[in-house]
C-alpha positions in Angstrom: 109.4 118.5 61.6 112.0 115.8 62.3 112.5 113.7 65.9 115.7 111.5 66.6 114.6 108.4 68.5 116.5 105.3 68.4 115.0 102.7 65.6 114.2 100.1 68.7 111.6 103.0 70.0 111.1 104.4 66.2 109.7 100.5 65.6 107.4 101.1 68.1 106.0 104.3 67.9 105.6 103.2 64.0 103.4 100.4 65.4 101.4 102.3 67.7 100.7 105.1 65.5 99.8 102.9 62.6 97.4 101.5 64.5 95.8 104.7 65.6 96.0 105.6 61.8 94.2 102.1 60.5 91.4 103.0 63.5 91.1 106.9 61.7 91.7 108.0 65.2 93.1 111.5 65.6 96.0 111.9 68.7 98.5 114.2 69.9 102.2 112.6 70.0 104.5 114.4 73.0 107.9 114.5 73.6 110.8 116.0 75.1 114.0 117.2 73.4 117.3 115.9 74.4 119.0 119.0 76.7 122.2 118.4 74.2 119.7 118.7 70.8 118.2 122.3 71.9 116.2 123.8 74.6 114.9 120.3 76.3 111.4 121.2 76.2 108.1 119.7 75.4 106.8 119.3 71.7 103.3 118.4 70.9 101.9 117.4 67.6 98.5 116.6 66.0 97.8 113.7 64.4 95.2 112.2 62.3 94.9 110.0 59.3 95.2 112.5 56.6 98.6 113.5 57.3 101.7 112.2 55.9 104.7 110.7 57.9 107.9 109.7 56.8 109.7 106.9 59.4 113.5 106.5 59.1 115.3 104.2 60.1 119.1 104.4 60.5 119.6 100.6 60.2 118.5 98.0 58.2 117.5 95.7 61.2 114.6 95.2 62.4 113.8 95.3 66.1 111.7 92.5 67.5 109.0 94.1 68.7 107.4 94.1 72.5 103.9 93.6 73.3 103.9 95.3 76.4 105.3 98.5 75.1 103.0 99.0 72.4 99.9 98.4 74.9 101.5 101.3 77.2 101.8 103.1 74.7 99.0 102.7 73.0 96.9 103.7 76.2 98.9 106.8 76.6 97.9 107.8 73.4 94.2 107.8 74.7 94.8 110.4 77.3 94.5 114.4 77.2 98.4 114.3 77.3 98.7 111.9 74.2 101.0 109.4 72.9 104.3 109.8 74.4 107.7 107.8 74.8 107.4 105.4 77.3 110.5 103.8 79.5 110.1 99.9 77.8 108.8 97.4 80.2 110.7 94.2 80.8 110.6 92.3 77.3 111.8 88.6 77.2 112.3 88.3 73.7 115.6 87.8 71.5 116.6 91.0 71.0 117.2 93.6 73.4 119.1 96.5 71.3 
């Protein structure tokens, strides 16, 4: 299965997932297709350390990455609805693409 998400959130979720990984904690990841990419709706996956994901990127840059987006995000992924795409909060850091 393959999800297009800008690298800035693809950072992220990286992040956030390989730290539910390194814990061995099993999750669901959720999120909505874009209305122009198919049907728009909902797609939920399973997760747990024995499965194999591939991340890529479509640049070479790396995204500074903020704090406060991998702690939502991290805590969503503790709920019964799972890890999902947040909105990013406020960051004041360098790089805002």
């Amino acid at each position: 299965m393959t999800i297009f998400v800008a690298d800035r959130t693809l950072a992220h979720l990286q992040a956030v997932i390989g730290s539910k990984m390194r814990d061995k904690e099993y999750f669901i990841f959720s999120w909505r297709d874009e209305v122009n990419a198919g049907s728009g709706g909902r797609n939920m996956i399973w997760l747990h350390p024995g499965v194999s994901l591939v991340y890529v990127f479509s640049g070479s840059y790396r995204p500074e990455i903020n704090p406060e987006w991998i702690t939502a995000m991290l805590r969503s992924a503790s709920t019964t609805d799972g890890l999902s795409i947040l909105p990013e909060p406020p960051f004041v850091g360098v790089d805002q693409t």
